[in-house]
N, C-alpha and C positions, 0 to 999 in steps of 0.2 A: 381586713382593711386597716390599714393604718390609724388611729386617733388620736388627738392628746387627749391625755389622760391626767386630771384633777386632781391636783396634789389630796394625797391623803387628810382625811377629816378628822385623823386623832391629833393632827398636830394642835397642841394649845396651849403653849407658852412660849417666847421668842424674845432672844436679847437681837435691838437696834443699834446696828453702826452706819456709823460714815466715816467715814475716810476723807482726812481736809490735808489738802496741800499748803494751802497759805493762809497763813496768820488772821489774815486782814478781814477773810470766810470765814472767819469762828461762829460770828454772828448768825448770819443767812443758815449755818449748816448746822447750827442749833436751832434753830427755827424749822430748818427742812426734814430733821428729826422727830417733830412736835410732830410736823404733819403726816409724817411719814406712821407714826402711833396712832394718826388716826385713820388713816387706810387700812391698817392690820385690825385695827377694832372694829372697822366698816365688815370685815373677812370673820368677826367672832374670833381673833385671837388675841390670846392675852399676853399684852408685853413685860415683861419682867423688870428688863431696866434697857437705857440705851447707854451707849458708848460712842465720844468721842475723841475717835483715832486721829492723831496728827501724823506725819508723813512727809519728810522735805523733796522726795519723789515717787515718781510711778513703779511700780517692778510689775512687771510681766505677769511673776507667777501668781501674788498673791494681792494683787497691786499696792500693800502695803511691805513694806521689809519683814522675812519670816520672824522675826522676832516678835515684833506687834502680832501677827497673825497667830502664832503659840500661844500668848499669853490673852486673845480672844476667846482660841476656842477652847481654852483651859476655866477662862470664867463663866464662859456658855455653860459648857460641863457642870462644875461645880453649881450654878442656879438650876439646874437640873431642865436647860429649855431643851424643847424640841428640834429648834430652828433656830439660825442665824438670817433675822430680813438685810440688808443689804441699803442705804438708801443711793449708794453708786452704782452705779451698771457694771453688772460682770460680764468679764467674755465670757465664752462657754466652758472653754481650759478654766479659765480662773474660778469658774462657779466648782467645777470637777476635785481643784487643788481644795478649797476651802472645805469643801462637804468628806474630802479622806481624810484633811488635816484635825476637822472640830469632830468629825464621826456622828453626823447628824445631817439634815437637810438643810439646805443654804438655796433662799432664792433673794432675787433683788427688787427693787422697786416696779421695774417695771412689770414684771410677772405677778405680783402685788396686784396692781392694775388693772391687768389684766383678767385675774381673777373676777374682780370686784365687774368688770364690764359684762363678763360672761355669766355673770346671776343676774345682772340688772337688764339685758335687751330682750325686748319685746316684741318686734317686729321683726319680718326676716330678713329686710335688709339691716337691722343692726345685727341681727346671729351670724350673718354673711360676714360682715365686717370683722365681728371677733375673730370668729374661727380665723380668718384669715390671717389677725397678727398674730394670735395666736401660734396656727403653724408657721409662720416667717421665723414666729422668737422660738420655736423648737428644733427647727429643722437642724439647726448646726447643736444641738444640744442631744444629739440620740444618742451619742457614745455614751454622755453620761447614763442616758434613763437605760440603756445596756451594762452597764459598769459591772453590774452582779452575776454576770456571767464568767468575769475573771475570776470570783471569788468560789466560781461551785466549783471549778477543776477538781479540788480534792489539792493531797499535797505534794502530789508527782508532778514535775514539769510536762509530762504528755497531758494529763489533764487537762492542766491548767492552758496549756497549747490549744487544746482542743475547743474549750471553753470560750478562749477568745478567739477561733475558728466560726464559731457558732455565732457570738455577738456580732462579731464582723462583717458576717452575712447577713443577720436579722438587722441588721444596721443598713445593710444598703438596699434590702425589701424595703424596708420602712423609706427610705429617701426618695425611695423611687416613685412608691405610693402616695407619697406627703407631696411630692413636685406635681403626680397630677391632679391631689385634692386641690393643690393649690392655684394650679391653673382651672380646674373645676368650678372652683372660689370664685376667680375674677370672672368667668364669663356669666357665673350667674348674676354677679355684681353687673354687669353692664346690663345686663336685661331689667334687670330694678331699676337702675338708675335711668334708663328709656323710660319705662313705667312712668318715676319719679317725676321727666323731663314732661312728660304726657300731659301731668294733672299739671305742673306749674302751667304749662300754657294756656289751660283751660282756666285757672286760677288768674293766668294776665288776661283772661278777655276781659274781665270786670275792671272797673275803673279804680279798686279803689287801690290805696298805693300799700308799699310793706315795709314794714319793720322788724327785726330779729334782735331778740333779747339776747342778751350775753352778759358774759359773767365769770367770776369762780365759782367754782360746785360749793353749793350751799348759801349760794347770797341771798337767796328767796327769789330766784327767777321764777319759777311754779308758781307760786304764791302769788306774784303781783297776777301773771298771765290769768292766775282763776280767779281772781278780785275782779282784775278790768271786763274780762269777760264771759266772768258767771259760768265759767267750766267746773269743772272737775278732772284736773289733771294731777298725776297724784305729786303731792308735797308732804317732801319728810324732812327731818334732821338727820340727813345723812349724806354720805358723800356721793356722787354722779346717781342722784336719785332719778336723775331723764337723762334719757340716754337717745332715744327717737324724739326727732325734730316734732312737736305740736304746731297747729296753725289755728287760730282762733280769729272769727271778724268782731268787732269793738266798735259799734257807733261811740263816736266825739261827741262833746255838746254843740257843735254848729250843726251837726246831722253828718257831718263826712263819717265814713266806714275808713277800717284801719285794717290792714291783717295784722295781727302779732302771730311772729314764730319764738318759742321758747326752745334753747339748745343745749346740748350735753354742756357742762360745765370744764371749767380749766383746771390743772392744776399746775403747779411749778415742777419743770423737768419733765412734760409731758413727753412720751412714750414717740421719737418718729414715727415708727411706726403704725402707733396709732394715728399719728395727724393724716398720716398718707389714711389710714385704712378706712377715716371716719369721716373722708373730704365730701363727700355724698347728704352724708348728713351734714356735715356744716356749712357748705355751699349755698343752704337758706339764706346764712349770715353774709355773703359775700354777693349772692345776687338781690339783699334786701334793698330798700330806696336809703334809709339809713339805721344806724343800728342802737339800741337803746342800753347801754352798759351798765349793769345792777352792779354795785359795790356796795359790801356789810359793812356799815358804819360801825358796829360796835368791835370789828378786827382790830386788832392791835397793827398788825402790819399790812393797812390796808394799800400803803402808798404802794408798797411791793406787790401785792397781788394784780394790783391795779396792773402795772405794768406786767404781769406774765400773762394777763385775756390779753392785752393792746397788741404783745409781740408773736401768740400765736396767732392772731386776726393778720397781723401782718406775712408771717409765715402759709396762710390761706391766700394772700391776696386781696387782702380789705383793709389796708393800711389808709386807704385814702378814702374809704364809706366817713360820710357825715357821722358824727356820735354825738347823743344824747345821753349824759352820764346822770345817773341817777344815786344818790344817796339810800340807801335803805336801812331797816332794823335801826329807826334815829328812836322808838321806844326802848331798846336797847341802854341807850347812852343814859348812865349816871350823872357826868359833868355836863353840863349844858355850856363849858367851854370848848371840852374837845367839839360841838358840834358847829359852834363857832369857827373852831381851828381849821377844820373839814370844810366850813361853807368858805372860808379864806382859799383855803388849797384846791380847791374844785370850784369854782365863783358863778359857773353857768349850771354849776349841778340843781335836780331838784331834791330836794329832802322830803321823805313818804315813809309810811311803816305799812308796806300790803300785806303786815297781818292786821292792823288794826282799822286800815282805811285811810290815816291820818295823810294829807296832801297828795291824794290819789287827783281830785278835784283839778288842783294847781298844774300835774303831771298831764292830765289830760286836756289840758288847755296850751299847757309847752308843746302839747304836739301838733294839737291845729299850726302853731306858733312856727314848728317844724318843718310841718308840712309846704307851709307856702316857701319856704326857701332852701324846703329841700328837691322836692318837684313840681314843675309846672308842666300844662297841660297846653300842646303845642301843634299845631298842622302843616307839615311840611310840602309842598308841590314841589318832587325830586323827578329829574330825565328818569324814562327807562334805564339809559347806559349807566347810568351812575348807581350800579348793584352794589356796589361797597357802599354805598353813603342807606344806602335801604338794609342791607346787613348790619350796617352799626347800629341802626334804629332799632333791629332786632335782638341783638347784643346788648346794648346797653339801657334800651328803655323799655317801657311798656308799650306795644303795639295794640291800639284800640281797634281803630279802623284804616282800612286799604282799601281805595279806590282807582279802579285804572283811568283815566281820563285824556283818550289820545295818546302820545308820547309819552305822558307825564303818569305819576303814582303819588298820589295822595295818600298822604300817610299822617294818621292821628297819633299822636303819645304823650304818656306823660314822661317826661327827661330833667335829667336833674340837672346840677346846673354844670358839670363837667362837661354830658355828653352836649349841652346846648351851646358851649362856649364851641364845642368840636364840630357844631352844624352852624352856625356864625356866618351867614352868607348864603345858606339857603333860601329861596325863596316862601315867606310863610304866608299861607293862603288869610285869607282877611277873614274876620269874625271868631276866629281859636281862642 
């Protein structure tokens, strides 16, 4: 049976590039090289140095001009790395071209990534998940992980025929096998996410309303989530340390119950296909009442981060969930101006340190604060015929209670204020 198969674990030194087309990118793609050093150190490998490639177009082969590409993998060589990480996306060809040209292993960011996902999930719907980008980012890449069969021929041309006779074939076992792990994949994937779909309803019969924490990996989403509610979910200094969705209940100080869900973390240049493969798990975030956005105050480029959660939220579908932005890590902060700067630039954010506890108090009082305008609790008397207008109530809000009463379905929920502008003309039963 077909597997992927785990890059080798003697690799442990690695020169970082990227490749910048335009000028104006230098900034961002020295920056996305920082971070890109810290996904490889999250993997236990040690970077040597990083390099950045300019380039006034794309090539095919190397997607740098061979010139640049000789004199990369001439200075790989000479620091004696293992590896070349990559922090642009290679084709398959092009990851093939660079691994003959530098004579060493060549992966890219997102297999990086990927990595780091598949030590971290815990549950079987995140192992489903992996595996499954996992094989998507392999499948067109088996030529290469065949490649060494052109090499055993020996130094006869029948050999060497023969050789790639043999790859060509274990090349198309393999694809054959990989297309039906991978449809293997997805159907086990939909019986989880039934499962998944099971407990959420059991979870909306309770009244009380939901929130999903978000963030970039590492803002101390963990952290606040076992402050507020005295869990134990694990929190590290490291990168996508949660990977499986947590749900935790949280009495507020008026007595209202909260669920908080805590989610894998963002990064910049997040992986498509991880966003498709991890929709399950994130979809907490997209069917939450509204979502609570942790950003590290002490990040330098926190304006930037900021906006890479906001745009894959919106990339899921929750471009339009109410957001509750939260300041964190403000013990952190040395100048007591930048934090200043921050309460300027963010004006409705609150400012917390949930390691230390500091304006947890204040955060939990924003949410009562939240809560009333972000959902009300409402009783609608809809016709039987009007199954769409009872569908949406089911889509869009919490369903408490159903009553049939004659003609008519009484229906309790709490709705936020979208789906309530959308029911605007219903009849609402008196006393709600």
């Amino acid at each position: 049976m077909f597997e992927v198969r785990d890059r080798p674990q003697m690799v442990e030194k690695a020169l970082l590039v990227r490749i910048c087309f335009d000028k104006r990118e230098e900034e961002e793609s020295r920056s996305l090289l920082g971070e890109l050093g810290e996904l490889v150190d999250t993997l236990g490998i040690g970077v040597v140095d990083t390099q950045l490639v300019r380039a006034r177009e794309r090539h095919k082969k190397f997607l740098c001009g061979t010139g640049k590409a000789e004199e990369v993998s001439a200075y790989a060589r000479e620091l004696g790395c293992d590896c070349i990480v990559f922090d642009n996306e290679l084709a398959p060809n092009q990851q093939r071209e660079w691994e003959e040209a530098a004579d060493m292993t060549v992966i890219d960011r997102e297999e990086v990534i990927l990595d780091i996902f598949a030590r971290r999930a815990q549950t079987r719907e995140a192992r489903l998940q992996v595996e499954l980008a996992r094989m998507e980012y392999a499948l067109p890449r088996m030529a290469r992980m065949w490649g060494h069969l052109d090499r055993e021929g020996g130094g006869g041309s029948g050999g060497s025929a023969a050789a790639r006779g043999m790859g060509e074939q274990q090349i198309e076992v393999d694809r054959r096998l990989a297309r039906k792990r991978i449809d293997r994949i997805k159907s086990d994937l939909q019986l989880v996410r039934r499962q998944r779909a099971t407990q959420r309803k059991e979870r909306q019969k309770s009244e009380a309303p939901h929130a999903a924490i978000v963030g970039y990996t590492n803002s101390g989403k963990s952290t606040l989530l076992n402050h507020l509610a005295g869990s134990e979910v694990l929190e590290a200094d490291m990168l996508f340390a949660t990977l499986d969705p947590t749900t935790r209940r949280i009495d507020l100080p008026d007595g209202q119950e909260l669920l908080l869900t805590d989610t894998v973390g963002f990064v910049r240049n997040l992986p498509h296909r991880l966003v498709e493969a991890f929709k399950a798990t994130l979809e907490e975030a997209v069917l939450a009442d509204f979502l609570v956005h942790v950003l590290d105050a002490s990040e330098p480029e926190l304006e930037r981060l900021c906006g890479t959660t906001l745009e894959v939220m919106g990339e899921l579908g929750a471009k339009d969930k109410p957001v509750l932005t939260v300041l964190n890590k403000i013990d952190l902060l040395e100048d007591p101006q930048r934090l200043k700067a921050l309460q300027a630039l963010f004006p409705e954010a609150v400012s917390i340190s949930a390691r230390s506890g500091e304006g947890l108090d204040t955060l939990q009082h924003t949410f009562i604060d939240y809560l009333s305008q972000a959902v009300t609790r409402r009783r609608y008397r809809i016709p039987q015929h009007r199954g769409d207008l009872i569908s949406l109530l089911h889509a869009e809000a919490k369903v408490l209670e159903t009553v049939y009463e004659g003609n008519d379905v009484v229906v309790e929920a709490l709705v936020n204020s979208e789906t309530e502008g959308r029911l605007r003309g219903i009849g609402e039963v008196e006393g709600a």
